[in-house]
N, C-alpha and C positions, 0 to 999 in steps of 0.2 A: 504494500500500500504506500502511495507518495500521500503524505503531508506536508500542509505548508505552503508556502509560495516556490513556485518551477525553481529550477535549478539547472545548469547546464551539467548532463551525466546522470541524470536519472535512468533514464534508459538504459543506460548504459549497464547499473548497479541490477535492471531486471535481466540483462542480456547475460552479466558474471554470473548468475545465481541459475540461469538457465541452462550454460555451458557446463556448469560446475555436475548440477543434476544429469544431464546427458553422460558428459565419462565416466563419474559414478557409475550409472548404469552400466556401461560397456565394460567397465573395468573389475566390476562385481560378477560377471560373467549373465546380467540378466539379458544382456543381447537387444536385437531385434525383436526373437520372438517374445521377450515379455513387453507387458504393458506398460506404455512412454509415464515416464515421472508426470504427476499431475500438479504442472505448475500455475497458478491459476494469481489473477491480479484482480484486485478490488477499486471499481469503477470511483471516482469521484471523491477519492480520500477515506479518512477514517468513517463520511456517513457509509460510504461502501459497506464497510466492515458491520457497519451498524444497521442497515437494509438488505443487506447480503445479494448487494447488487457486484457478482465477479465475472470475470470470463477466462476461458482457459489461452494461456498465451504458447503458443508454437513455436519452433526454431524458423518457420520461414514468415511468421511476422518480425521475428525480434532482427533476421536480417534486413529486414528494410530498415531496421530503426539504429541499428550499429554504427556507435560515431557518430552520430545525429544530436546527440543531447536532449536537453527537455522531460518532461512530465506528459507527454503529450501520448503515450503507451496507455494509459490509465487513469490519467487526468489526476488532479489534488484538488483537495480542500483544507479547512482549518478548522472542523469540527474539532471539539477538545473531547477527548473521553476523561470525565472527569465523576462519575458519577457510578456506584454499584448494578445500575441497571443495564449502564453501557457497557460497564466490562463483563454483564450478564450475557449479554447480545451478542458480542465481540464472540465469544466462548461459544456461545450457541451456532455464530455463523464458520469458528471456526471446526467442530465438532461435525458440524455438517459439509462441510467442503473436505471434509478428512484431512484435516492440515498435521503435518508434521511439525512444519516451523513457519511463524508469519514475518515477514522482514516489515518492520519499519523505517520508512525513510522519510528524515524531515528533519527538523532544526531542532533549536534548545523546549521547544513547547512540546511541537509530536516527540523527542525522545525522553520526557518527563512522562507524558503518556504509555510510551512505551513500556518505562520503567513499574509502573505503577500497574498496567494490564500483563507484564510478565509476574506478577509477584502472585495477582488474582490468580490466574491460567496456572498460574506454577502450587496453587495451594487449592487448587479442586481434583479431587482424584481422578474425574470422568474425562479427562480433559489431557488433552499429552501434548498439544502445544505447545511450541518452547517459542517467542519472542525474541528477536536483534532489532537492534535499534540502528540504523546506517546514519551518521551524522551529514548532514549537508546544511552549509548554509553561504548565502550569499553575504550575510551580513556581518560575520566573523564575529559570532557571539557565541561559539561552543570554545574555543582556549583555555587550556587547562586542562587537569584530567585526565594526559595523556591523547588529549587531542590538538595535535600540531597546527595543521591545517583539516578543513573538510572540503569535500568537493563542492563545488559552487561558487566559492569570495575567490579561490586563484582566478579562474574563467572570468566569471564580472570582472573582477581587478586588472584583469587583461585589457578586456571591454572597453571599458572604462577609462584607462592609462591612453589605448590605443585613439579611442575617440578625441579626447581633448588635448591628444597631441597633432592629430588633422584640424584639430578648431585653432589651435596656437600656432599653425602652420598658415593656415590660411587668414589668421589675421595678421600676422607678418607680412604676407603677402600682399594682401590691401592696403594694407595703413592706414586705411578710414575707418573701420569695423570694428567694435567691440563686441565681443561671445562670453557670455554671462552662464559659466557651469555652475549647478546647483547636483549637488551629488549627494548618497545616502552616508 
């Protein structure tokens, strides 16, 4: 599930996690003939999780989205799960999508979330979900903790640097022009 605001490399985190599942398979000796890992992504963020709105994602969608970046796989939102009912729901939607493990991915809000619906999932016995939390943020508020950088703030930072040095280029260049950057 992507939480949060997009991020450059989401996709990319469903693409690692999809590869990973496929040679597991090959390598476990379940082959071809058994049935493909069932890697499934929840529509529209944490409500996803919470309407049990998912779809099963494939290697020949996740090749069109390779290197691509974005949120745009599965869409986000900013719902907060912050409430017993929700981590009721989460649990039930993940019980019924037979989840082994749900990946979270999003900033310092969804991985507080995270934290918080791995402790529920991890203390119901019915329930064998395990929880990760993928740090991303554009706005370099996860530091600390053993998190250097996340994916997201290097990319914008790029962005960013690259843009308003074509705007200080071309005001150079005019010598009439002022370009007024307002940045997060």
């Amino acid at each position: 599930v992507f939480s949060g605001g997009p991020a450059p490399g989401g996709n990319n985190v469903a693409w690692g996690m999809l590869d990973c599942l496929e040679r597991w398979a090959a390598e476990s000796g379940r082959g071809d003939d058994a049935e493909p890992a069932n890697f499934v992504g929840f529509l529209g963020g944490p409500d996803g999780l919470l309407k049990r709105r998912w779809k099963r994602v494939d290697a020949g969608e996740m090749k069109r989205r390779k290197n691509q970046g974005g949120f745009d796989l599965l869409g986000s939102g900013r719902t907060r799960l912050n409430t017993t009912a929700h981590f009721d729901a989460v649990r039930d939607a993940c019980v019924e999508a037979d989840l082994d493990g749900l990946v979270v991915c999003g900033g310092d809000d969804s991985n507080t979330n995270a934290a918080f619906l791995a402790e529920h999932l991890a203390a119901d016995p019915n329930c064998r979900t395990a929880v990760v939390g993928v740090p991303k943020t554009i706005d370099d508020d996860l530091k600390g903790g053993g998190i250097g950088v996340s994916f997201g703030f290097d990319s914008a930072s790029g962005v960013y640097a690259e843009t308003i040095g074509n705007l200080c280029s071309d005001a150079r260049s005019a010598g009439k022009d002022w370009h007024f950057v307002r940045g997060m």
